[in-house]
C-alpha positions, 0 to 999 in steps of 0.5 A: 518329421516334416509338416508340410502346410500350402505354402512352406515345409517346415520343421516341427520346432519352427514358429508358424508365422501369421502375418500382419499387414495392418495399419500402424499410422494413419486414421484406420490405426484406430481400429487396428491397433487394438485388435493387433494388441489383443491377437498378440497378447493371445499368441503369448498366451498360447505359446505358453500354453505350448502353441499350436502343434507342437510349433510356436506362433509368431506375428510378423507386422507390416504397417500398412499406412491407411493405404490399400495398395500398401496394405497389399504390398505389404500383404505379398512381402509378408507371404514371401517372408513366410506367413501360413495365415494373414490377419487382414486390416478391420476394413473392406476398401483397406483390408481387401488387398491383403486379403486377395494376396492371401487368397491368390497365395492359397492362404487364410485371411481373417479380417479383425474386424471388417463388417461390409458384406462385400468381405466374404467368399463371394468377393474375395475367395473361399478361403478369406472370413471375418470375425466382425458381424455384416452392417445388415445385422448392426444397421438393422440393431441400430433400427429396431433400437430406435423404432420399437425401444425409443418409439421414434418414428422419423429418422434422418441420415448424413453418411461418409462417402468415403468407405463402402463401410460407412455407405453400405451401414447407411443403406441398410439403416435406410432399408431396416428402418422403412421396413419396420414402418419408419420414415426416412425424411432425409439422406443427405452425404459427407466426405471422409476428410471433410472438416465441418458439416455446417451444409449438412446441419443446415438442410437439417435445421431447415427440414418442416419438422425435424426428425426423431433421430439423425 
């Protein structure tokens, strides 16, 4: 017997591939590296356990280098190498490239753990998810924590410039905060690779009165 999946027909005993293209070096390494650890300990598990009808699980990893046009390089090799699913990197800017190869293939993708709202069906296809929740939910935890459990009631922001993530988390706090009757007193900026934050400090030291919370 022959089972046939989007893509490829395989034979009963052949392994089904999920494919990795994920980073391995570079910074995003950090939050893909365990993520990637704990997917490859559970297709263990399970291919003890007899995998997944009838057919064992097999990660196929491409380092991706904390750089999106490898990411989806990466992405479209490990399709033609025969991957049925792909795990995308825990990132929307660093994990959407993979997962649009994915969908352009007719594949799932599943980002580890990307948490921009932009990383969804509406984005990026109707057969592309995370497992993360979206910085709605985490921004507005971080706010109803400071406003209603540490009772601050003035809060500060200097957000990342460099990620949709880390820019769309410093919005949401802003709109979660105002909206349980906080004051956001100042918003200031950083870039991804910036060395030190001293100007940012200082704008901060030179604000009437500090803030609550930073």
């Amino acid at each position: 017997p022959v089972l046939v999946t989007g893509h490829v027909t395989a034979q009963d005993d052949d392994p089904i591939i999920i494919g990795a293209p994920v980073n391995l070096t570079g910074w995003m390494a950090a939050y893909d590296q365990p993520p990637l650890d704990g997917a490859q300990l559970a297709v263990k598990k399970i291919n003890e356990a007899g995998g997944v009808l009838g057919r064992p699980l097999q990660i196929k990893v491409i380092d991706g280098k904390t750089d999106p046009a490898t990411v989806g390089n990466a992405a479209i090799e490990v399709i033609d190498d025969g991957a049925e699913v792909l795990v995308a990197p825990c990132d929307f800017d660093y994990g959407a490239p993979a997962s649009q190869a994915a969908q352009e293939a007719g594949l799932v993708g599943v980002s580890f753990c990307a948490s921009s709202p932009l990383f969804g069906s509406a984005t990026l296809g109707d057969k592309q998810f995370t497992v993360s929740m979206w910085n709605q939910t985490m921004a507005a935890a971080a706010a109803e924590f400071g406003y209603n459990v540490k009772e601050w009631k003035t809060a500060a922001t200097i957000v990342d410039q460099g990620t949709e993530y880390t820019k769309s988390l410093g919005e949401y706090f802003v709109e979660s905060w105002e909206h349980l009757g906080g004051e956001v007193v100042s918003e200031d900026t950083y870039q991804l690779n910036d060395m030190q934050a001293s100007a940012q400090a200082q704008r901060i030291m030179d604000l009437e009165t500090p803030p609550d919370v930073l």
